[in-house]
ZAGUNU-819196 format. One record per residue: x, y, z of N, C-alpha, C in turn; residue in three letters. Coordinates in steps of 0.02 Angstrom, whole numbers, plus 50000, padded with zeros to 5 digits. Layout:
<recs>
XYZXYZXYZALA/...
</recs>
This chain:
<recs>
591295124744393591385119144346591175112744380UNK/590765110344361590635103644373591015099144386UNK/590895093844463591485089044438591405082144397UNK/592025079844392591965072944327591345068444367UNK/591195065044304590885057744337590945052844384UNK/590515054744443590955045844497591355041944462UNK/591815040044507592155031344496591495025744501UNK/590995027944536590455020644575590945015944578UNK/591595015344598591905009244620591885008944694UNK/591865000644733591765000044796592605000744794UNK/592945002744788593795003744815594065009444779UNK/594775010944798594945017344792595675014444718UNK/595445016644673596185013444623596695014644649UNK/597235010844653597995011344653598385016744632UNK/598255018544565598545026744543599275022744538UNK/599595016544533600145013044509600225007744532UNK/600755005944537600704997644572601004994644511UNK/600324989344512600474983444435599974988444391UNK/599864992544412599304996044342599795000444289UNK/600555001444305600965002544259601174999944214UNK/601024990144250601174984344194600734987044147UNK/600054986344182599414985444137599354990744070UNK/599634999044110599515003344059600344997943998UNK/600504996644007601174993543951600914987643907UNK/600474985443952599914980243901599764983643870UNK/599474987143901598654993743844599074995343789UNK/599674995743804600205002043758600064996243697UNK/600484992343692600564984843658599704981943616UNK/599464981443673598434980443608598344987243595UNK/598284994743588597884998743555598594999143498UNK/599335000343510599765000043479599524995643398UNK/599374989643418599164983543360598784985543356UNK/598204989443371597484990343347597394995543314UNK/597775001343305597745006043272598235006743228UNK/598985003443236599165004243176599254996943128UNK/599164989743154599194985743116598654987343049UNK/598144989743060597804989942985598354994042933UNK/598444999242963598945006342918599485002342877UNK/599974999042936600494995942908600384993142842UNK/599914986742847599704983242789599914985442717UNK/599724992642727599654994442660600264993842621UNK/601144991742673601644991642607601484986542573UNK/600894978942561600794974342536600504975742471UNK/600094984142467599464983242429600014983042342UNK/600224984042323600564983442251600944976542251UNK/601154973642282601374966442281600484961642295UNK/600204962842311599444960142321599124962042249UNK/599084966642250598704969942181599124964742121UNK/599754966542098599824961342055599884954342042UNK/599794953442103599684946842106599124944142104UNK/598554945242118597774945142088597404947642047UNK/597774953342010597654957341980597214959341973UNK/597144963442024596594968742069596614976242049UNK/596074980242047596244987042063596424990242129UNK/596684994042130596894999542203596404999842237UNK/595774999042222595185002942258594984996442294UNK/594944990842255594844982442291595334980542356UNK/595964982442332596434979342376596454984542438UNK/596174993942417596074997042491595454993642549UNK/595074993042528594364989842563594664982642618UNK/595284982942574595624975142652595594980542730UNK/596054986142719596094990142790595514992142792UNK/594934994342752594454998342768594004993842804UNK/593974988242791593504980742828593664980442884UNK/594444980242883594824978642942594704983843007UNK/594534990642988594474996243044593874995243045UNK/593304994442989592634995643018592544989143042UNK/592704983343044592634978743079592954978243148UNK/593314983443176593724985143244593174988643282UNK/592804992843231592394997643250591814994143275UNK/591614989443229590784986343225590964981543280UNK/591434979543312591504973343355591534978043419UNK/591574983343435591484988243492590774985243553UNK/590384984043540589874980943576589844973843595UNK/590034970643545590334961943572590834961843608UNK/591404965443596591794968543657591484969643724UNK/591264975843722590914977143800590534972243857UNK/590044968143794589634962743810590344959143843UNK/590864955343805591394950743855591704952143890UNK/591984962143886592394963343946591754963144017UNK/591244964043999590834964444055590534956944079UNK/590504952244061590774947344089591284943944111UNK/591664942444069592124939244073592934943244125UNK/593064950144086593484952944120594064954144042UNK/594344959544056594784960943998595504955843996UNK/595584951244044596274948544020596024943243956UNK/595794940243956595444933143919595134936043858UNK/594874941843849594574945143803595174946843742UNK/595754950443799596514951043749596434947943716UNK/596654942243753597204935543734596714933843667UNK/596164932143668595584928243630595884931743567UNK/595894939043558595704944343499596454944543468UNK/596934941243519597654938743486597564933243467UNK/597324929043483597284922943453596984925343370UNK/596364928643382595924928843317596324932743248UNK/596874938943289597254942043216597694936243202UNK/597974933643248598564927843223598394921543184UNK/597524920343192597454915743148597134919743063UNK/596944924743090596714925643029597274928842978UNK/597984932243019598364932442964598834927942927UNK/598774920042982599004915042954598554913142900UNK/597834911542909597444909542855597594913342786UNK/597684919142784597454923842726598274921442696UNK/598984920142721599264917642679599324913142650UNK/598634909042660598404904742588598024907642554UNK/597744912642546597034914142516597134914942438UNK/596864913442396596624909942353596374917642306UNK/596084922442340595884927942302595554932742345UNK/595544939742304595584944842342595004946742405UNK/594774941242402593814940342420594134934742499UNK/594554932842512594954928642554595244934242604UNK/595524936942574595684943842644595284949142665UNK/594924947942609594214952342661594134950442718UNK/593974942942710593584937342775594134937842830UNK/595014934542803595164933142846595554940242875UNK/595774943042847596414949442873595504954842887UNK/595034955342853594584961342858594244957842928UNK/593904953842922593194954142963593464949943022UNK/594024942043030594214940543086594794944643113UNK/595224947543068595844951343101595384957843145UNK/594784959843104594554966943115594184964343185UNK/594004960143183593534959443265594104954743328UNK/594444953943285595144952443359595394957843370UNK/595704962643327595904970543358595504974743398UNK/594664972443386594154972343412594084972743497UNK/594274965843500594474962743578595204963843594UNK/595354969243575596134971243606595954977743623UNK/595724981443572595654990143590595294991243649UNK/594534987043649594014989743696594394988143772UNK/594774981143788594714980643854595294985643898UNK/595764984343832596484988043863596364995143868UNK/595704999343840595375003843860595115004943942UNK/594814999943954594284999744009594394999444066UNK/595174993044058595494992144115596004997544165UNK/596135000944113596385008844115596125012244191UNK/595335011944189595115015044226594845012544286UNK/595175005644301595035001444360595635004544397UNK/596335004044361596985006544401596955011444408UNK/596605015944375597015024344405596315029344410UNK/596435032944447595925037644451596235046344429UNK/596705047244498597105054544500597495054144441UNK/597825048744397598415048944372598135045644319UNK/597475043744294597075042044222597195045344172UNK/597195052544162597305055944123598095055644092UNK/598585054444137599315052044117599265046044083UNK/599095041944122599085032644091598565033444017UNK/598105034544003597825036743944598395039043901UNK/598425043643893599005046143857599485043043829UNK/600115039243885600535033643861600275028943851UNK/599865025643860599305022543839599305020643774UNK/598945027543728598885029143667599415028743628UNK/599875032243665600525033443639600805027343579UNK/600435021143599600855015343584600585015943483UNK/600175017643468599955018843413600535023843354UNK/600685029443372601205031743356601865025643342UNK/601935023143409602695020843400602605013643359UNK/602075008843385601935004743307601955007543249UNK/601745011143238601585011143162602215014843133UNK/602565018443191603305018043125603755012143153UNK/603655005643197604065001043178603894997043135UNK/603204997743136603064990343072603144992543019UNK/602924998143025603085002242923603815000442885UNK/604294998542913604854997642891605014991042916UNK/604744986242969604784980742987604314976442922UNK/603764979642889603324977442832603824976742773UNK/604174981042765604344980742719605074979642712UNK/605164976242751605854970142723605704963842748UNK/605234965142774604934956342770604554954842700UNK/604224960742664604014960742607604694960342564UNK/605204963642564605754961942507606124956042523UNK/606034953242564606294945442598605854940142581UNK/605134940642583604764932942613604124934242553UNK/603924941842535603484939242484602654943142548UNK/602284942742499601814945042559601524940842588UNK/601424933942547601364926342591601804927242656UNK/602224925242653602774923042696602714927942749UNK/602784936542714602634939742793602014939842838UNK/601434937442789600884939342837600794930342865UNK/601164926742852601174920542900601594923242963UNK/602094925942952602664928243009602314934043055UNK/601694935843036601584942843057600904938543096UNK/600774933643063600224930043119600634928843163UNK/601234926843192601524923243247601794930343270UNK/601974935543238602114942943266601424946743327UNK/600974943743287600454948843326600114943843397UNK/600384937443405600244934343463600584936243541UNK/600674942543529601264945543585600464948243608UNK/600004950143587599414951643621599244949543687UNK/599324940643673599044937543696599664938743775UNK/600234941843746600664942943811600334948743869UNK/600124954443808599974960543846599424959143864UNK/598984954043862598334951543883598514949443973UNK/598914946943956599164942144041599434948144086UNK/599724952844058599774957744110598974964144148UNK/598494959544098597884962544136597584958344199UNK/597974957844247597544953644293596994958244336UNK/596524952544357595994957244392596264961544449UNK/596194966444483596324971144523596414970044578UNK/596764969344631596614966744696596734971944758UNK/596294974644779596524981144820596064979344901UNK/596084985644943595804983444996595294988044968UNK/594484987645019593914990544993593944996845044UNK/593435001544996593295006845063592935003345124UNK/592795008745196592845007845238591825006745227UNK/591495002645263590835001745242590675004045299UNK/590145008645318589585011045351589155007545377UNK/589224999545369588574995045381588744991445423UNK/588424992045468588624987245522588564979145515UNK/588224976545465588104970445467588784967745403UNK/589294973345382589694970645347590034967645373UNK/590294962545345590754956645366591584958845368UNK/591864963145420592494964445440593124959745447UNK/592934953845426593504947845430593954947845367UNK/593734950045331594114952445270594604956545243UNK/595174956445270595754965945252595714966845183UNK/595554961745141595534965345073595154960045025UNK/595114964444972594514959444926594804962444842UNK/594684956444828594714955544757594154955644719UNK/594244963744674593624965844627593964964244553UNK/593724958144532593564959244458593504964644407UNK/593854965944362593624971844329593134967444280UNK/592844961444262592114960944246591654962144259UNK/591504964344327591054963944372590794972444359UNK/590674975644288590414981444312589764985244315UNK/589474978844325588734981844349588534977644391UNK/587984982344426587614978144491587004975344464UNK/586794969644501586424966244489585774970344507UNK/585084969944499584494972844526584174966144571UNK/584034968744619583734963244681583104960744637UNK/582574962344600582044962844585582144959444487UNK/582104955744483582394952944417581724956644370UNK/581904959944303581594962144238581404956344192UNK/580774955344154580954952744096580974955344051UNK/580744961544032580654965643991581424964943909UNK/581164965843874581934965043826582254970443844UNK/582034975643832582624981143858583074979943917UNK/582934976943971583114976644039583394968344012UNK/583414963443981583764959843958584474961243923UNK/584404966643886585144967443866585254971843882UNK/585024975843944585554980243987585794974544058UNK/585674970644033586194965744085586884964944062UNK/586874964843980587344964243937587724970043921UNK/587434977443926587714983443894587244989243932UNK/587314993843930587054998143951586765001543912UNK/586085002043885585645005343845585475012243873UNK/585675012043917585275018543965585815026543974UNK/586145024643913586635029643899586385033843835UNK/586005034443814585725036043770585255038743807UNK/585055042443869584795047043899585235051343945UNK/585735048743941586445054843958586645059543906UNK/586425066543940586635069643896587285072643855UNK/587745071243897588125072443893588795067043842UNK/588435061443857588675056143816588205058143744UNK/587695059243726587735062243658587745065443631UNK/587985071143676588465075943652588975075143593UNK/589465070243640590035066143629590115062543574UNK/589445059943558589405055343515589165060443443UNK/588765063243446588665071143386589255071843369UNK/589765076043418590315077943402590635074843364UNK/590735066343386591405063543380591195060843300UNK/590315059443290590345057343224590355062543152UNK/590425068543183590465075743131591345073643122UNK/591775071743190592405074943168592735067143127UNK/592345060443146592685056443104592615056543039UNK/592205060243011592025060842946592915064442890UNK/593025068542935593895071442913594465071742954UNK/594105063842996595035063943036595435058143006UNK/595465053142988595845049842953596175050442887UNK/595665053742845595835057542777596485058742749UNK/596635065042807597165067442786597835062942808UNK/597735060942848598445053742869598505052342790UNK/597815047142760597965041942717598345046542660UNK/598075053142643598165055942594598745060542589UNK/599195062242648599595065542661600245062942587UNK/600395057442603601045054842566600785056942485UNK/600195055742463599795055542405599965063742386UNK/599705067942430599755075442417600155077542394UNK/601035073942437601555075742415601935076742357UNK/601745067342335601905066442266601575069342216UNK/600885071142236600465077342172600965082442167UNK/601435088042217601695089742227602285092342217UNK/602275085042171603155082542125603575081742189UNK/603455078842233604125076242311604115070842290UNK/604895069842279605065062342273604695056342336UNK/604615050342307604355048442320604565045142423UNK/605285044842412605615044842471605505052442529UNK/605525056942505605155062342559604685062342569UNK/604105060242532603235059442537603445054542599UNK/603785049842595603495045842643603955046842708UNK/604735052742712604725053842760604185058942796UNK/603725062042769603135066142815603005061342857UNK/602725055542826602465051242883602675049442937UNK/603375049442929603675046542984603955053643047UNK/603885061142994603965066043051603365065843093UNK/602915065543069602175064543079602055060043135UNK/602365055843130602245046543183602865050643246UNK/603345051943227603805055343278603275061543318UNK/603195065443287602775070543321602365069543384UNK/601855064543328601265060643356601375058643423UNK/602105053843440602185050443476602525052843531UNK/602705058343527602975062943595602245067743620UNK/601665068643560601095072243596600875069143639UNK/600535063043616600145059843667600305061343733UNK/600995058343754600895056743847601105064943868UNK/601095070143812601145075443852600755078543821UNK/600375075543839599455079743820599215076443885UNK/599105070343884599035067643953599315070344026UNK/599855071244017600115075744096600075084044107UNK/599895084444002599465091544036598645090844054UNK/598265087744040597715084944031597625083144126UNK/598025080844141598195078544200598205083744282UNK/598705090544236598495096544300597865100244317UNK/598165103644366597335103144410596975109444366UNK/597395112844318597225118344303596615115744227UNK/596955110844193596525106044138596005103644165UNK/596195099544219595755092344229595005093644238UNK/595015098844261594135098944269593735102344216UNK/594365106644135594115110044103594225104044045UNK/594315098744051594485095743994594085094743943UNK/593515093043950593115092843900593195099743849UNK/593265105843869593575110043825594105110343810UNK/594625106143838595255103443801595245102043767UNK/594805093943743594675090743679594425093843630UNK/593795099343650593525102243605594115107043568UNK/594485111043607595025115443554595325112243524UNK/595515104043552596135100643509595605098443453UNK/595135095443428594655093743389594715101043324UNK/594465106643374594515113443325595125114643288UNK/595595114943316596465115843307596565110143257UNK/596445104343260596425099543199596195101443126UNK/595595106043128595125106443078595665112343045UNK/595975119143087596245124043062596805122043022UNK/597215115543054597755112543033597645111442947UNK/597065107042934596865105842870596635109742856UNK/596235116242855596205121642814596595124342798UNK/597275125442824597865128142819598235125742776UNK/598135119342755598655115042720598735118742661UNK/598185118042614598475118842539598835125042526UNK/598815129942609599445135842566600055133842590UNK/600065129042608600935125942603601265126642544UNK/601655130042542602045131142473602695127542475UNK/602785121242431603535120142426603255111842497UNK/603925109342497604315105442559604105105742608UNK/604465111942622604695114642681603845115942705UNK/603625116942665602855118242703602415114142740UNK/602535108042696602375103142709602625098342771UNK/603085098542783603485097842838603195101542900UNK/603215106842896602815110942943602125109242965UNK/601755106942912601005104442936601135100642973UNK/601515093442935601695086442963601805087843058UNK/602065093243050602265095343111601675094043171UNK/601485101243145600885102143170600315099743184UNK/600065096243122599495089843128599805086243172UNK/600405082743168600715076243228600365079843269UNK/600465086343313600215089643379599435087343365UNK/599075089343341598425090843330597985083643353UNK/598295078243327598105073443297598195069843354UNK/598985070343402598995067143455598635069343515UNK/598395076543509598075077643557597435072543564UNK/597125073143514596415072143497596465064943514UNK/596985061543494596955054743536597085052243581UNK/597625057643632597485057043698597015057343751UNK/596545062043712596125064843750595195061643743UNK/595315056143671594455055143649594125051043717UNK/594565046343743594335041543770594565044643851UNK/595025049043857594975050043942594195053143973UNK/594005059343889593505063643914592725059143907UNK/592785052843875592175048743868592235046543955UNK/592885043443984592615041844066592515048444108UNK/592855055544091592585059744112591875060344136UNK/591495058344061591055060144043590385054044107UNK/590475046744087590015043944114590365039244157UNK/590995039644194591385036844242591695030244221UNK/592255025944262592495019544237592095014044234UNK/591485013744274590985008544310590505007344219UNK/590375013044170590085012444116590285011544062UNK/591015013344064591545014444001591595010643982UNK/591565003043986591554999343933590884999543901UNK/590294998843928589724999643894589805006743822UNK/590005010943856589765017243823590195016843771UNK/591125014443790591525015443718591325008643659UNK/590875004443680590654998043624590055002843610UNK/589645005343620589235009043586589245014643517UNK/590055019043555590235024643517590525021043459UNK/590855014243465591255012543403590755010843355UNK/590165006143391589855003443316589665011043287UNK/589165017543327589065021943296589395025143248UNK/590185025643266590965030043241590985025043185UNK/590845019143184590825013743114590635016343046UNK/590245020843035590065022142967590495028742959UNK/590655034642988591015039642976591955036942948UNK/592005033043009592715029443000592715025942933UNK/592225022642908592275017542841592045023242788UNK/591715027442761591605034142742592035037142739UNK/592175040342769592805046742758593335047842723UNK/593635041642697594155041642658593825041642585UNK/593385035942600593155035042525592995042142491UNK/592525045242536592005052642503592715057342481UNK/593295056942540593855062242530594145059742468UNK/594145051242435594605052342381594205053942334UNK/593365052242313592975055542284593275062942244UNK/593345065742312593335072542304594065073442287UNK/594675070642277595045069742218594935070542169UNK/594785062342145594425062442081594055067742049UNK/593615069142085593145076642042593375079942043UNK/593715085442056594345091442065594825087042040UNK/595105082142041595885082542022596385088742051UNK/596285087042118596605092442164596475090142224UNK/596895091242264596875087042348596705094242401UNK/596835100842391596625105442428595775105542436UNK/595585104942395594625102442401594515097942472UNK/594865093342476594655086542499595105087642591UNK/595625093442566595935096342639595255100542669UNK/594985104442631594675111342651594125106142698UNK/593825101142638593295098742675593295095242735UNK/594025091442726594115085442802594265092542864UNK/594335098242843594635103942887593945106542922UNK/593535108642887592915107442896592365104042929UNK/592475099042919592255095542978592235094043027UNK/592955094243045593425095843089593295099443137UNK/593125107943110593095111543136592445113943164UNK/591885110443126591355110143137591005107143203UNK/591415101343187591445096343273591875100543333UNK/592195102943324592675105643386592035111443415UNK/591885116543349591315119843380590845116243403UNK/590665114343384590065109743436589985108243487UNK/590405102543502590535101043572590885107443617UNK/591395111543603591365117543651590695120343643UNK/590215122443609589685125743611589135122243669UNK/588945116343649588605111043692588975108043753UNK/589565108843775589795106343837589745111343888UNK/589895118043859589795123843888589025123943920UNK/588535121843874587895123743886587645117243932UNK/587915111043935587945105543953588275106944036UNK/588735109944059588825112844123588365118744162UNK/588115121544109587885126244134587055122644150UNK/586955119144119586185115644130586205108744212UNK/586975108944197587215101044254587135105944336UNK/587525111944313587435117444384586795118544379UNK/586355121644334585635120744383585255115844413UNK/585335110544376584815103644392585265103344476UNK/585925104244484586415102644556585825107744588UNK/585885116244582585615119244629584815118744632UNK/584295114344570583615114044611583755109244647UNK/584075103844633584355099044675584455098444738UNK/584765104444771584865104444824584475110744857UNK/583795113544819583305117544839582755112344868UNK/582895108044822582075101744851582395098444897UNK/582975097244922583255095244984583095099145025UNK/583485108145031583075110145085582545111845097UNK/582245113045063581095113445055581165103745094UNK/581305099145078581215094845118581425094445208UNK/582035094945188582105095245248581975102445323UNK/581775107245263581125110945321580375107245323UNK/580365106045281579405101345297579555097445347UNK/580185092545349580255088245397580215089445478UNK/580845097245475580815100345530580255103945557UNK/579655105845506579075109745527578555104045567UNK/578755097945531578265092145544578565087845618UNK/579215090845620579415087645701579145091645770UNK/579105099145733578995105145767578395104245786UNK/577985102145734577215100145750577005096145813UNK/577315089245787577295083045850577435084645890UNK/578205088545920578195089745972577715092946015UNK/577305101245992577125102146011576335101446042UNK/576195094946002575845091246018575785087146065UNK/576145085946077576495079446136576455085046184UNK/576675093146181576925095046229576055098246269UNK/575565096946219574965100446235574515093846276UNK/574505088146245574275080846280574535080646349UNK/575155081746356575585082846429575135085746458UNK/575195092346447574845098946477574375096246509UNK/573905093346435572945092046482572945085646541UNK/573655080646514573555075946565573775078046607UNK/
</recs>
């Protein structure tokens, strides 16, 4: 088995320290970034009549809001790679807090697009990518853990605000809460300050002309690319100063990216539509929506123990086929659904998907640095989002489609199951074949090393005995 991707870092990560703060930041921005859009939704019937909107107008607020999280993935990368992920936070807290103060003036339904969709959606933007990135400055041996709780924080938001939404909604009105919820979501700008740059001692340098007066040095986690001695003008080589274009000849990164845009096509789906199913179902309307919350419970104990299995030595080097079964195991989950008979069945999925679902999100972003190391990961995860942008804004819509035409929600399971499962095969099919191609290129690899280094030795063998024949005649 192949091993993971270099670190290319000049120092050795901490594996803890203050990088425990940091993973508690991360927890806190992906927490707001994945479930503040969800929450929203106890507003949409107090919104709707109050503009008197259809359902389908007032969904497109979260759907802006994620594909605008998504589409801001590369303006991201571009600032964590300057600037550095603490300032990037803070900024993308500033930007949801003003834009959910603005939108409680807004005037009409065309007002929260702008301000809750496109500025809230590109400040969650600048929270997800860095508290990602920075991840992988602190930890190396123990990444796969910190990922995990990490993630974790997504689960445990979204069942506090779901019920924190909604008694600020039976209290203040949806004005009033989403002014309160702008000054709520400036805690970013807290978990922003616990990203400070890294400060460790460096490895030991080989160079004699290195400057040894130094016991330790402070690396920036902006700083993640090297400069080229030899300056480009070329445009391509212009905005790989900015991003890394040159990932798009890794194969293995589009792998990743195949996969991941087959499986976003039916991974959100069934979340949105779960509570919906129920009530087709005839479940009062109060059990529909406890699924969700067995679901968010589930969810939120998988993660960090997907991560510490993800983590042993027996996983860690097979992980990429980790993700791929948890990806597969997702898809079976939703094919499985519609023979839930009754409650109780349903309950059982809830169950189960929580597993499924938390795996898959413990694991998307450890096996992307797997894949092309911490030194690229911000480049590569601003790439995958704008790509993941059209599947993520898609998928719900096509799945309620497929409501509508059936007038039946098992259609729209089979298919999000489907896809699902389609992607899980894949990437096990191609990662498999993706190791097995990485071990040969290693062993010609180290065939044209030794064919070199016998020419070398044949060609010393030579001189010498040359030298030893000049001797002779003199």
């Amino acid at each position: 088995m192949p091993s993971p991707a270099p670190t290319n870092l000049d120092y050795t990560p901490p594996d803890g320290g203050w990088g425990w703060a940091v993973v508690f930041g991360s927890f806190i921005s992906i927490g707001f970034s994945y479930a503040f859009p969800k929450s929203l939704t106890i507003y949409y019937k107090e919104i709707q009549r109050y503009f008197l909107s259809s359902y389908s107008e007032i969904a497109w607020v979260s759907s802006i809001m994620l594909a605008s999280m998504y589409a801001g993935g590369p303006v991201s990368s571009i600032l964590v790679n300057r600037y550095g992920s603490r300032p990037v936070v803070m900024t993308g807290g500033v930007m949801v807090g003003i834009g959910m103060v603005a939108s409680s003036f807004a005037t009409s339904i065309t007002h929260l697009y702008i301000c809750v969709g496109v500025i809230g959606g590109f400040g969650l933007a600048f929270n997800l990518q860095p508290a990602l990135t920075i991840i992988g400055k602190y930890f190396q041996v123990k990444r796969p853990m910190a990922n995990g709780l990490a993630m974790a924080g997504s689960p445990v938001f979204l069942s506090t605000l779901a019920p924190l939404n909604q008694f600020l909604c039976d209290s203040f009105g949806w004005r009033g809460s989403f002014l309160i919820l702008g000054g709520f979501v400036m805690n970013c700008c807290v978990a922003g300050a616990l990203m400070r740059p890294i400060r460790v001692k460096p490895r030991m340098s080989l160079d004699p002309t290195a400057n040894g007066a130094k016991n330790d040095k402070e690396v920036s986690d902006e700083k993640t690319s090297t400069k080229s001695p030899v300056e480009k003008t070329g445009c391509a080589d212009r905005v790989n100063k900015f991003i890394d274009l040159s990932l798009f000849r890794h194969r293995g990164y589009l792998i990743y990216l195949v996969g991941n845009v087959i499986m976003f096509f039916g991974f959100f789906a069934p979340v949105v539509f779960l509570a919906l199913y129920a009530k087709h179902m005839q479940v009062d309307e109060y059990s529909a929506a406890l699924l969700l919350s067995i679901f968010a419970l589930v969810d939120m104990f998988a993660r960090p123990i997907t991560g510490l299995v993800a983590n042993t030595k027996w996983i860690r080097p097979r992980i990429q086929y980790f993700f791929s079964l948890s990806v597969a195991y997702n898809g079976l989950c939703h094919i499985l659904c519609p023979f839930a008979t009754g409650y109780g069945g349903l309950v059982v999925y809830a169950v189960f998907f929580g597993v499924a679902f938390g795996m898959v999100c413990a694991l998307l972003f450890e096996v992307l640095t797997d894949l092309v190391g911490p030194q690229r990961f911000s480049s590569a995860v601003g790439l995958a989002t704008i790509i993941e942008c059209a599947p993520v804004l898609l998928g719900p819509p096509i799945s309620g489609a497929l409501v509508d035409i059936f007038d039946d929600y098992s259609y729209m399971y089979y298919a999000c199951g489907v896809m699902m499962l389609v992607g899980g095969i894949f990437l096990l099919i191609m990662n498999y074949y993706n190791y097995k191609w990485l071990a040969q290129e290693e062993t010609q690899r180290r065939q044209l090393e030794e064919e070199k280094g016998a020419m070398e030795e044949l060609k010393e063998m030579g001189s010498s005995a040359e030298n030893e024949t000049d001797e002779t005649l003199a």
